[in-house]
matplotlib code that plots the C-alpha trace (Angstrom):
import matplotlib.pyplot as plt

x = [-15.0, -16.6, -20.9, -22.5, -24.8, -28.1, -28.2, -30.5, -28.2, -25.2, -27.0, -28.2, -24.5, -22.8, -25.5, -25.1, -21.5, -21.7, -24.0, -21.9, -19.0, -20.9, -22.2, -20.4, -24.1, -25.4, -28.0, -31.6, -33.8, -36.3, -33.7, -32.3, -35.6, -36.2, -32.9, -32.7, -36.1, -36.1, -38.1, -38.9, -40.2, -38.1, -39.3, -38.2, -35.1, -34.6, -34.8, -31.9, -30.0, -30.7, -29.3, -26.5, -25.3, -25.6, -23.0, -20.7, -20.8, -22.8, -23.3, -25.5, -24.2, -26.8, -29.8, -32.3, -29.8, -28.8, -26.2, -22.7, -20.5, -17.7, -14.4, -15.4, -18.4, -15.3, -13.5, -16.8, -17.0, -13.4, -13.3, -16.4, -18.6, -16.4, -16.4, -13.5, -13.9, -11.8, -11.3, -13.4, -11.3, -11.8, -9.7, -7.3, -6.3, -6.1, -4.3, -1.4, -1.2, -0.2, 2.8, 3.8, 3.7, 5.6, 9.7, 10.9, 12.7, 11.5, 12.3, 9.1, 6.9, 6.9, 5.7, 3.2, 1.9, 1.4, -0.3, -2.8, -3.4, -4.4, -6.8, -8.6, -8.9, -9.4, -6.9, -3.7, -1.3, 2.3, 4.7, 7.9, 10.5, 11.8, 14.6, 16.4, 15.9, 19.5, 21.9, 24.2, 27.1, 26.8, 29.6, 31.7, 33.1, 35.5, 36.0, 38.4, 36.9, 39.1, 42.6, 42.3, 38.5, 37.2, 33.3, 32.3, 29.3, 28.2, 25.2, 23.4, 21.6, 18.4, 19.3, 19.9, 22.6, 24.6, 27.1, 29.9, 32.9, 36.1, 38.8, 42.3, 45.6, 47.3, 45.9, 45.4, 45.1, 42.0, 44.1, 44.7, 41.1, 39.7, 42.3, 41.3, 37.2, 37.9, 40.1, 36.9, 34.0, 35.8, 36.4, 32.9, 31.0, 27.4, 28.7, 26.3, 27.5, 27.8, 30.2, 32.1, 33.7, 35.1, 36.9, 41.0, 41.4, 43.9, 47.1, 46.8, 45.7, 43.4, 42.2, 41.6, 39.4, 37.2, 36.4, 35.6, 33.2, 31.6, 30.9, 30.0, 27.1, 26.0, 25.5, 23.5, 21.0, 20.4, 19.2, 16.7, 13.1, 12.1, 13.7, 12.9, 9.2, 6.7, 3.2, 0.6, -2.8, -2.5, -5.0, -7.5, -7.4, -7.6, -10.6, -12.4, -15.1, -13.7, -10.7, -12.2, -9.8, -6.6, -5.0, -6.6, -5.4, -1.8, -1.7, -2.5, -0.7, 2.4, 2.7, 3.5, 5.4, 7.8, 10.3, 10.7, 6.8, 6.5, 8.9, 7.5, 3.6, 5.3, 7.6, 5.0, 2.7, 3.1, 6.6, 4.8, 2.7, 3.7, 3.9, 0.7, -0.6, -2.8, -2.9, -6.1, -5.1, -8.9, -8.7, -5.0, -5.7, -5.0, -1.8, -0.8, -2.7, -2.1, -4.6, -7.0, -9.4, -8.8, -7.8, -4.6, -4.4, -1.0, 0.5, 3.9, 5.2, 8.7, 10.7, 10.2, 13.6, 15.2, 14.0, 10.4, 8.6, 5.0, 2.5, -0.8, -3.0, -4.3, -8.4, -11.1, -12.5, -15.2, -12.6, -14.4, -13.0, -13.4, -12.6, -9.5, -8.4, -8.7, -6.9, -4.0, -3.7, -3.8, -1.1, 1.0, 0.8, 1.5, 5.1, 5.8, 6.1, 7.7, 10.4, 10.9, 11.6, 14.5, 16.0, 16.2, 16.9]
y = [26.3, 25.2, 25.3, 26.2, 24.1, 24.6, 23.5, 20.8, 19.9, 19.7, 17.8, 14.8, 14.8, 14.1, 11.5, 9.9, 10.3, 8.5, 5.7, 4.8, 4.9, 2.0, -0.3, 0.3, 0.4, 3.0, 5.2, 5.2, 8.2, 5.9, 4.2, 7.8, 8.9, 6.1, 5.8, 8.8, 10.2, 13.0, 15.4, 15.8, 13.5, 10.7, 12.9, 16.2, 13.6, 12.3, 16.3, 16.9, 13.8, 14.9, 18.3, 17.3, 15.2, 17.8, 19.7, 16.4, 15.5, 12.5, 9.9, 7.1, 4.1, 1.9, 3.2, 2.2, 2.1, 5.0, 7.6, 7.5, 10.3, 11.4, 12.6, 15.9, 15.1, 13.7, 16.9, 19.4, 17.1, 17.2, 20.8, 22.2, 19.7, 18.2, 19.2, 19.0, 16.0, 14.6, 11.2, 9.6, 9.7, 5.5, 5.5, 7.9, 6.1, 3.0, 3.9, 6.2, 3.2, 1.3, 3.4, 4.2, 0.4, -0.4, -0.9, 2.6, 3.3, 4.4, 0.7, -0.3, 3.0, 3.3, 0.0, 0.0, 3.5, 1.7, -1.2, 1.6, 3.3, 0.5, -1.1, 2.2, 2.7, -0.2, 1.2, 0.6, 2.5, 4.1, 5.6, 6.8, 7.2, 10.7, 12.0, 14.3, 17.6, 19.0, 16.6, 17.8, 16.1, 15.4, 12.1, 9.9, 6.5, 4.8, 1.0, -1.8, -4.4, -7.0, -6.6, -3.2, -2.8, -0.2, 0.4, 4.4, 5.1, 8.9, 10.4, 12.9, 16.1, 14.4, 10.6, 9.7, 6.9, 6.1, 3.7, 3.3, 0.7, 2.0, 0.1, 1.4, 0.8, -0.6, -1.9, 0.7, 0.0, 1.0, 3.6, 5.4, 4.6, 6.4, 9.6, 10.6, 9.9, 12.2, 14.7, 14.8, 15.5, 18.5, 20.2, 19.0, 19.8, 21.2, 21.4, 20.6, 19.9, 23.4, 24.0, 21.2, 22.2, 25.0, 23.4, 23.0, 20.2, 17.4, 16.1, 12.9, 10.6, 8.7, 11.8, 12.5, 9.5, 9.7, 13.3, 11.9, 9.5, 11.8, 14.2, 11.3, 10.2, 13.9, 14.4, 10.8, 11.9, 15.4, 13.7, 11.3, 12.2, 9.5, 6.9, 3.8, 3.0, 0.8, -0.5, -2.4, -3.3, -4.3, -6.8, -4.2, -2.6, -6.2, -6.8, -3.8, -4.8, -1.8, -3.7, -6.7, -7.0, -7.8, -5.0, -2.8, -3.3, -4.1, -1.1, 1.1, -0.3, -0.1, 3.3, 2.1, -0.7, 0.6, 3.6, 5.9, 6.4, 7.1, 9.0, 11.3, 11.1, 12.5, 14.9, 16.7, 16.9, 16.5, 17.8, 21.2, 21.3, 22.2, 19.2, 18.5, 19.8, 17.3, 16.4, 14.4, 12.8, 11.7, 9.6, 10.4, 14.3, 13.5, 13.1, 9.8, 7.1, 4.4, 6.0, 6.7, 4.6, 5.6, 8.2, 8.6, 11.3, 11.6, 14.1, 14.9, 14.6, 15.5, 18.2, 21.1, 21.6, 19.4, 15.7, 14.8, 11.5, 11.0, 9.0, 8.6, 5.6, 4.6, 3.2, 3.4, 7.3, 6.2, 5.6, 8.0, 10.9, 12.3, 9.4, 8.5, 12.3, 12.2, 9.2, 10.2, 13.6, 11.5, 9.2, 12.0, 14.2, 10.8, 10.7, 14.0, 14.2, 10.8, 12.0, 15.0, 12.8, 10.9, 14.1, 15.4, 12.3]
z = [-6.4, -3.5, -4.2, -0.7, 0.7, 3.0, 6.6, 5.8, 2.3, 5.2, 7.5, 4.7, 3.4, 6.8, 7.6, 4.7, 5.0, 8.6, 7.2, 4.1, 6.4, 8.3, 6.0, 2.8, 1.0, -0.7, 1.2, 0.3, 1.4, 3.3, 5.2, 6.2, 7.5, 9.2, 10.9, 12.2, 12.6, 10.3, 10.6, 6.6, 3.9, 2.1, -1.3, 0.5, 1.4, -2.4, -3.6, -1.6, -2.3, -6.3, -5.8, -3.6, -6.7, -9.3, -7.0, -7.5, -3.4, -4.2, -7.1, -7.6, -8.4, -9.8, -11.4, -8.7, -6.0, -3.1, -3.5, -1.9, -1.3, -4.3, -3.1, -3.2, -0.8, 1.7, 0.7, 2.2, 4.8, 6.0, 5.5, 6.7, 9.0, 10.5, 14.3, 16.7, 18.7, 21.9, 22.3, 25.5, 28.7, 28.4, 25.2, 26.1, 29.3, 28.1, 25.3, 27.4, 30.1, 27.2, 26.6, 29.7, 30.7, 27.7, 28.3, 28.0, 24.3, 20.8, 19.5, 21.5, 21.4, 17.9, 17.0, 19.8, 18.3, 14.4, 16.7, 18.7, 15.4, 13.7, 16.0, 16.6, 13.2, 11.6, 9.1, 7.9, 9.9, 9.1, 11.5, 11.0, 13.4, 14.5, 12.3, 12.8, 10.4, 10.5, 11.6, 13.8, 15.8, 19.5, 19.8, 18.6, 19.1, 17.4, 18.3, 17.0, 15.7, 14.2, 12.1, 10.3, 10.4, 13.3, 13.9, 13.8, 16.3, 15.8, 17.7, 16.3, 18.6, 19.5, 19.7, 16.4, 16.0, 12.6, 12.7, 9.7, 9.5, 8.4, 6.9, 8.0, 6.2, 9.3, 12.6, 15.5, 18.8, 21.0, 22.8, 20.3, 18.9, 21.6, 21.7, 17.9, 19.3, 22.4, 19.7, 17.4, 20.1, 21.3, 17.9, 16.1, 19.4, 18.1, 14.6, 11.4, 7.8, 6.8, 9.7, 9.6, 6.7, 8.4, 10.6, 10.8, 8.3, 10.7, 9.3, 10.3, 7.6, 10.4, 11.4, 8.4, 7.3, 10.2, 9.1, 5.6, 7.3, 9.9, 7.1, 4.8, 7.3, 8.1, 4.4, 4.1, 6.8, 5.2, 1.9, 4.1, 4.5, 7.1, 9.7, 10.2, 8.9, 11.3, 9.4, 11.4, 9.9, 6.2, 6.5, 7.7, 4.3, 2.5, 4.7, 3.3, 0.6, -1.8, -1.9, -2.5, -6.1, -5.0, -7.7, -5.6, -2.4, -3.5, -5.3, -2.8, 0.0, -2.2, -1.1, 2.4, 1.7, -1.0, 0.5, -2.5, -3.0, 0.8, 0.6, -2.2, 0.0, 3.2, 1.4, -0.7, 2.4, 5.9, 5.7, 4.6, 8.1, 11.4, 14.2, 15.0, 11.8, 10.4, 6.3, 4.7, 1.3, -0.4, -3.2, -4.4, -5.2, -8.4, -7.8, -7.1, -8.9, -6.6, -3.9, -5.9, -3.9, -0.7, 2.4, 4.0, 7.0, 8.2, 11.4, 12.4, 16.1, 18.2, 18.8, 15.9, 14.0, 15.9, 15.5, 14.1, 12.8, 11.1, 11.3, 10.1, 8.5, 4.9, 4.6, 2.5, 1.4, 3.8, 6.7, 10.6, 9.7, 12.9, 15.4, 13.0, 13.2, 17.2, 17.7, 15.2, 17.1, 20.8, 20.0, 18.3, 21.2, 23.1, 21.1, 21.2, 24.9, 25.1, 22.3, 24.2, 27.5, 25.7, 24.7, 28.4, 29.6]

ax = plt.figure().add_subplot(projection="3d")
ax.plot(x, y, z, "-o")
ax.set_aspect("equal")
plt.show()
């Protein structure tokens, strides 16, 4: 249960938030007083300080040392002082002339958003690119190859490729090839898995492969959680004095770097939010280990129900908050209009 806390007890907490945050120390009373002017006593200060660590939203680490904030000081923050913010027209301009000056595609916008993300963060940063949530057939291509072997392109609603060789019993010739592609994109027009299987089963043994295969891939992209994943900024983390221990910092960056425990992070959270809902993880929420030392705060952008990618980055618990939060949501908003673009386009 959430213990609530004075207007001066919320004030001391998001400065000392803010000056941990900087200098990775722990905050004396003095030095808060003095820093910012206080209007109050460093004993008045230390009283507070005291009570805000019997309510567990600060702990001391050393005997004579300051207090730092505990995760469930983060958590009260997060949750109750932090204030909107917009990010300063400088940033946001340079950051959208970056885009729009970049070669138009997602193969270069989503590697320039893990690169933006992780220089205004000074985080590690993660984005995924847009999958699509239902896959559902918009064309097909079938193209000889060599001897037997013919390449499948499908395209998904929303610009998702999937590619698939098939190996034929007896050559074919590209004619042909492309009469069974032209057969298939007028009877699958629009149609999803569940649909598919609907449809007039073909007599043709080729035909009949290819519908093996197109289903085969529709059912492959149903089971997937994210596309193609895009990190920048590891050696931000590394850099961090809390991660200092190499354990550490391999530990929790295997959550970015290994698919099946990113996975399971994006599944069991951002996945739950709308686009351009906004999920903070602080130390793990006892949930996964690994992160148990730091803050992950992951979005979702694109086209709701149709084709949608995350992103987000992984710091220290003492990452900005706010500035992190207002970037992630820029950039986001940035993808979204620029996913939506392709799709028209």
């Amino acid at each position: 249960m959430t213990k609530e806390l004075t207007e001066r007890q919320k004030l001391l907490l998001t400065l000392i938030v803010h000056e941990h945050s900087r200098t990775a120390l722990p905050v004396a009373s003095n030095a808060l007083v003095r820093q910012y002017s206080l209007p109050m006593s460093s004993a008045t200060v230390r009283n507070e300080m005291t009570a805000l660590t019997e309510m567990g939203y600060l702990r001391q680490p050393h005997t004579s040392a300051g207090r730092v904030p505990t995760e469930e000081g983060y958590r009260y923050l997060v949750s109750h002082l932090l204030n909107p913010t917009t990010l300063p027209a400088t940033t946001r301009n340079t950051i959208s002339h970056q885009f729009y000056q970049s070669p138009q595609g997602l193969d270069q916008w989503l590697p320039l958003a893990a690169s933006v993300l992780a220089s205004h963060s000074q985080a590690a940063s993660i984005v995924t690119a847009p999958h699509s949530e239902r896959a559902t057939f918009k064309h097909l291509e079938l193209i000889a190859t060599r001897a037997t072997q013919v390449l499948m392109v499908l395209v998904l609603v929303g610009g998702e490729i999937r590619q698939a060789f098939l190996s034929l019993d007896t050559p074919v010739s590209q004619e042909a090839l492309s009469q069974v592609a032209a057969r298939f994109n007028d009877l699958c027009r629009s149609a999803t898995l569940e649909t598919l299987d609907k449809l007039p089963v073909p007599s043709d043994s080729l035909d009949q492969q290819v519908l093996r295969a197109i289903r085969d891939q529709l059912s492959q992209v149903g089971k997937l959680v994210t596309g193609e994943v895009y990190l920048d900024g590891l050696t931000n983390v590394l850099a961090e004095p809390e991660f200092a221990e190499m354990d550490m910092a391999r530990s929790a960056l295997r959550v970015l770097e290994e698919r099946p425990l990113l996975n399971d992070l994006i599944s069991r959270t951002i996945m739950t939010e709308k686009v351009g809902g906004v999920q903070v993880l602080i130390g793990g929420e006892g949930t996964w280990e690994e992160l148990r030392d730091c803050s992950v705060i992951l979005t979702r952008y694109g086209v709701p129900d149709l084709l949608t990618g995350t992103l987000g980055v992984l710091g220290p618990m003492r990452i900005s908050y706010g500035r992190t939060i207002s970037t992630i949501r820029f950039v986001a908003g940035l993808l979204t209009d620029l996913v939506s673009q392709t799709m028209v386009d």
